[in-house]
C-alpha positions as CSV (number, residue, x, y, z in Angstrom):
1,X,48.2,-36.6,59.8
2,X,51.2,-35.9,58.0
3,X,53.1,-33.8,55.3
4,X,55.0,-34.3,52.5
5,X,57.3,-33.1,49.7
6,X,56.5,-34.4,46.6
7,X,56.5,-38.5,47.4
8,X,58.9,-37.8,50.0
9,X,57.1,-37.8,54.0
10,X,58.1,-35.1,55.9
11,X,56.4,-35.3,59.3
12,X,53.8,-37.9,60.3
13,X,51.6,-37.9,63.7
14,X,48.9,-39.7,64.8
15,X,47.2,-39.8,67.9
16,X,43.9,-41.1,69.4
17,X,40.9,-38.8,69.8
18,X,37.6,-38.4,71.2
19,X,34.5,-38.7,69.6
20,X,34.6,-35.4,68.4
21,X,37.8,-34.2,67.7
22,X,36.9,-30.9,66.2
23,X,38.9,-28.7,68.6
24,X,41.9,-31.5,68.3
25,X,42.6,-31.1,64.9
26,X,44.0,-27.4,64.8
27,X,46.6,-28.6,67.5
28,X,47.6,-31.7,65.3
29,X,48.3,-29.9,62.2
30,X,50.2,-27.4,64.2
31,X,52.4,-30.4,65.7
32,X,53.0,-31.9,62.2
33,X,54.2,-28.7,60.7
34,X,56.3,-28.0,63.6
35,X,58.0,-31.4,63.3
36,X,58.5,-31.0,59.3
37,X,60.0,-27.3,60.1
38,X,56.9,-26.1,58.4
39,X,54.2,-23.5,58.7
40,X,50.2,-22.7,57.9
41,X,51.6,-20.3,55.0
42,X,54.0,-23.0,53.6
43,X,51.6,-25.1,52.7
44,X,51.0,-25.6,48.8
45,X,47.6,-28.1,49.0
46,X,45.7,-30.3,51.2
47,X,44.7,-33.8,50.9
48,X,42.0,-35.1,52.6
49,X,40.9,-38.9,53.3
50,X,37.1,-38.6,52.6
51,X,35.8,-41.9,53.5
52,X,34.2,-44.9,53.7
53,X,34.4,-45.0,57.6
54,X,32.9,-43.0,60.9
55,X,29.7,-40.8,59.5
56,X,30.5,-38.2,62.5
57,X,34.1,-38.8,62.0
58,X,34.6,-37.7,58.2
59,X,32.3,-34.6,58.8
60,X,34.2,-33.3,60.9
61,X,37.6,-33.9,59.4
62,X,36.2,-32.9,56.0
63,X,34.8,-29.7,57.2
64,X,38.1,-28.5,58.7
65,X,40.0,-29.5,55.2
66,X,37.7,-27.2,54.0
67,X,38.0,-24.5,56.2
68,X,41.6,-24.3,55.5
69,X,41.0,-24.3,51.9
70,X,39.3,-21.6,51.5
71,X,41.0,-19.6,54.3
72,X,44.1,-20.5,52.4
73,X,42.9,-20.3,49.0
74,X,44.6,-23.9,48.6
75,X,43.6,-26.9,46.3
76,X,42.4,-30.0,48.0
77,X,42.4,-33.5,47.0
78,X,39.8,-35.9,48.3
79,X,41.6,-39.6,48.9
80,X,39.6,-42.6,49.4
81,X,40.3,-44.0,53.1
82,X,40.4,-47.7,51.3
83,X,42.6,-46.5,49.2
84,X,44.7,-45.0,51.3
85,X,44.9,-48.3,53.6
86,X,45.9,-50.6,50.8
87,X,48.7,-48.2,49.7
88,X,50.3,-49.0,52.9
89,X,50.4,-52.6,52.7
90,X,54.1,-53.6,51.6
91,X,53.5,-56.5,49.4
92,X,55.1,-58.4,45.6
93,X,53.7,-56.5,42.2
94,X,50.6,-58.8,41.1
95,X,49.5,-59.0,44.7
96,X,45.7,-58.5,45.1
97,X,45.0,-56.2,48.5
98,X,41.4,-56.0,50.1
99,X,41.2,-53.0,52.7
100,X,38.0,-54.2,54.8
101,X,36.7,-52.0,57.7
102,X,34.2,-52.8,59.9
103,X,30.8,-50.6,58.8
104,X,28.5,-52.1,61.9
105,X,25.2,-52.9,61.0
106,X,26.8,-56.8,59.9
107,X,28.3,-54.7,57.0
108,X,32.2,-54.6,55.8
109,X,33.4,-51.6,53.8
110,X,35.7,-53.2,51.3
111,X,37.5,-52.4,48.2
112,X,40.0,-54.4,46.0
113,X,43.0,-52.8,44.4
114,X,46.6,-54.9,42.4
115,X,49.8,-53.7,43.5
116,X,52.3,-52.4,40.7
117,X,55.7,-51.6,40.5
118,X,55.0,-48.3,41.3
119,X,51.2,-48.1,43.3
120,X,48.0,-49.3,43.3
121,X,45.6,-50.3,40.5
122,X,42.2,-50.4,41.8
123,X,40.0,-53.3,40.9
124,X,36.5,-53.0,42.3
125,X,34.6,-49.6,43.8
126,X,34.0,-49.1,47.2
127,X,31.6,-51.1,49.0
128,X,29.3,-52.4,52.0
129,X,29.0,-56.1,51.8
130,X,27.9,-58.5,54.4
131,X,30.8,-60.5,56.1
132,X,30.0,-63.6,54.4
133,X,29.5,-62.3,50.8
134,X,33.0,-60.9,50.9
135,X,34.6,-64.1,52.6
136,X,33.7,-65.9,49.1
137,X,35.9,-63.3,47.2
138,X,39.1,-63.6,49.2
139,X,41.6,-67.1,49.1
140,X,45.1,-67.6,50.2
141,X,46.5,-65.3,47.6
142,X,45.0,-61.8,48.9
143,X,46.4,-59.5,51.2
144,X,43.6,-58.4,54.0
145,X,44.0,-55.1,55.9
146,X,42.1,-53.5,58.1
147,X,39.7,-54.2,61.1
148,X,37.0,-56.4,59.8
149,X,38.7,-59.6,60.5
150,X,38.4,-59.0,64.1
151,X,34.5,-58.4,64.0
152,X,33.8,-61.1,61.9
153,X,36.1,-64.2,62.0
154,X,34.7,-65.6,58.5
155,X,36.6,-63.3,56.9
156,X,39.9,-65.2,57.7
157,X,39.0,-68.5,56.5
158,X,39.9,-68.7,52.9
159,X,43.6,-68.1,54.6
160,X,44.3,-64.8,53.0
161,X,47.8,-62.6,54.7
162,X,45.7,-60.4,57.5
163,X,46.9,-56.8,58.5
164,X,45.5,-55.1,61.6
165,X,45.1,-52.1,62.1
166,X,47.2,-52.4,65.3
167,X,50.4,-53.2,62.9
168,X,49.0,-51.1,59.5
169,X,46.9,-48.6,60.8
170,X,45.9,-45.4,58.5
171,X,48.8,-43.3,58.1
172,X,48.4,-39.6,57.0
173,X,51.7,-39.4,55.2
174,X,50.1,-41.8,52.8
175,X,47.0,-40.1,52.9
176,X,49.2,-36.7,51.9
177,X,51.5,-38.6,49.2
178,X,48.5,-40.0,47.6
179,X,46.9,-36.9,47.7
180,X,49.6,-34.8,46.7
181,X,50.3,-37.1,43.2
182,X,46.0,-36.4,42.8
183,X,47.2,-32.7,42.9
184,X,50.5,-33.1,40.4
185,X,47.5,-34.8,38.3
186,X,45.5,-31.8,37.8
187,X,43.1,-33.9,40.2
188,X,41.7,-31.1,42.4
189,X,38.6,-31.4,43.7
190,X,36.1,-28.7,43.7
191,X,35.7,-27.3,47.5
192,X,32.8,-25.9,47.6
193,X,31.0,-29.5,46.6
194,X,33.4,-32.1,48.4
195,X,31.3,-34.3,50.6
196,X,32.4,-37.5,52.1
197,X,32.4,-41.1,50.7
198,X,29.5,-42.4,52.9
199,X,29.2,-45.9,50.5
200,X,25.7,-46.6,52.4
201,X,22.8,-44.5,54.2
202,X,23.2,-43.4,57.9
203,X,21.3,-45.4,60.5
204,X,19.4,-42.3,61.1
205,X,18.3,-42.2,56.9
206,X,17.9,-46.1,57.0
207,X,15.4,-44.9,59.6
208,X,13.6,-42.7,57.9
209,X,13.4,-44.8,54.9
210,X,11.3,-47.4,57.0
211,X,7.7,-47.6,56.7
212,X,5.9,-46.7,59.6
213,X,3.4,-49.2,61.4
């Protein structure tokens, strides 16, 4: 979690929570503010990381981004979590980044972005891809963050740079940065319709979707 002034990071915090972390959050955004000098009423927008990743997880943490939206009649920008992983990679313009998660299920969430003198460009969408499809798109060149390499070896074979999330975890000041250039943008997202970035069905829908016997 974290705040910030333009491009410039305030206050950053992150700590590790339960399962569900509904009641944890409230605290966390006090402890931010605190640490930036901040308050609830000083705040000019929210930015929220909407996914791919935990289906419980982004609920949850959506639904509170909300909450304080409309409580605080405040725009809110929804930032991809991929995204948001890649733009914390420190790495040469022209360099090709893949943020890969683990999804479960023999899945990867992965997306593809170029870094520029002054960002990201994104190259492909967000996506679930089986470990070995996505092996055969990465080679020495590329940059891999993220937590998929650990699941599934395969993905470190071609030799790319690889990130774990124990060294480049998710940071919320670059979740807020990214979020608040969306808002200089004009690039508010509508509240009442924001729903998380799911990428693939739930195990429970996949179940449903299967005939029965």
């Amino acid at each position: 979690m974290g705040v910030v002034d333009d491009d410039r990071v305030l206050a950053e915090l992150a700590e590790p929570t339960p399962r569900s972390h509904v009641g944890v959050l409230p605290r966390l955004v006090d402890a931010v503010l605190a640490r930036a000098g901040l308050g609830w009423a000083d705040l000019d927008g929210l930015a929220v990381s909407i996914g791919p990743g935990s289906f419980t997880g982004l609920r949850i943490g959506l639904g509170f981004a909300k909450g304080v939206a409309y409580a605080g009649k405040l725009p809110i920008a929804a930032v991809p979590t991929l995204e948001a992983l890649a733009a914390g990679v420190d790495a040469a313009p022209g360099t090709t980044i893949w943020a890969v998660l683990d999804a479960r299920m023999r899945e990867v969430y992965a997306a593809s972005f170029t870094r520029t003198t002054d960002g990201l460009a994104r190259r492909t969408s967000d996506e679930a891809l089986a470990p070995d499809a996505m092996a055969a798109r990465l080679d020495a060149s590329c940059v891999l963050v993220g937590d998929a390499v650990d699941a599934y070896p395969v993905l470190g074979t071609a030799g790319p740079r690889v990130l774990r999330l124990d060294t480049h975890p998710p940071r919320g000041g670059v979740v807020a940065r990214l979020g608040a250039a969306r808002l200089r943008r004009g690039e508010a997202a509508d509240v009442g319709s924001l729903e998380p970035a799911y990428v693939r069905a739930s195990q429970a829908e996949l179940a449903q979707q299967r005939p029965s016997r």
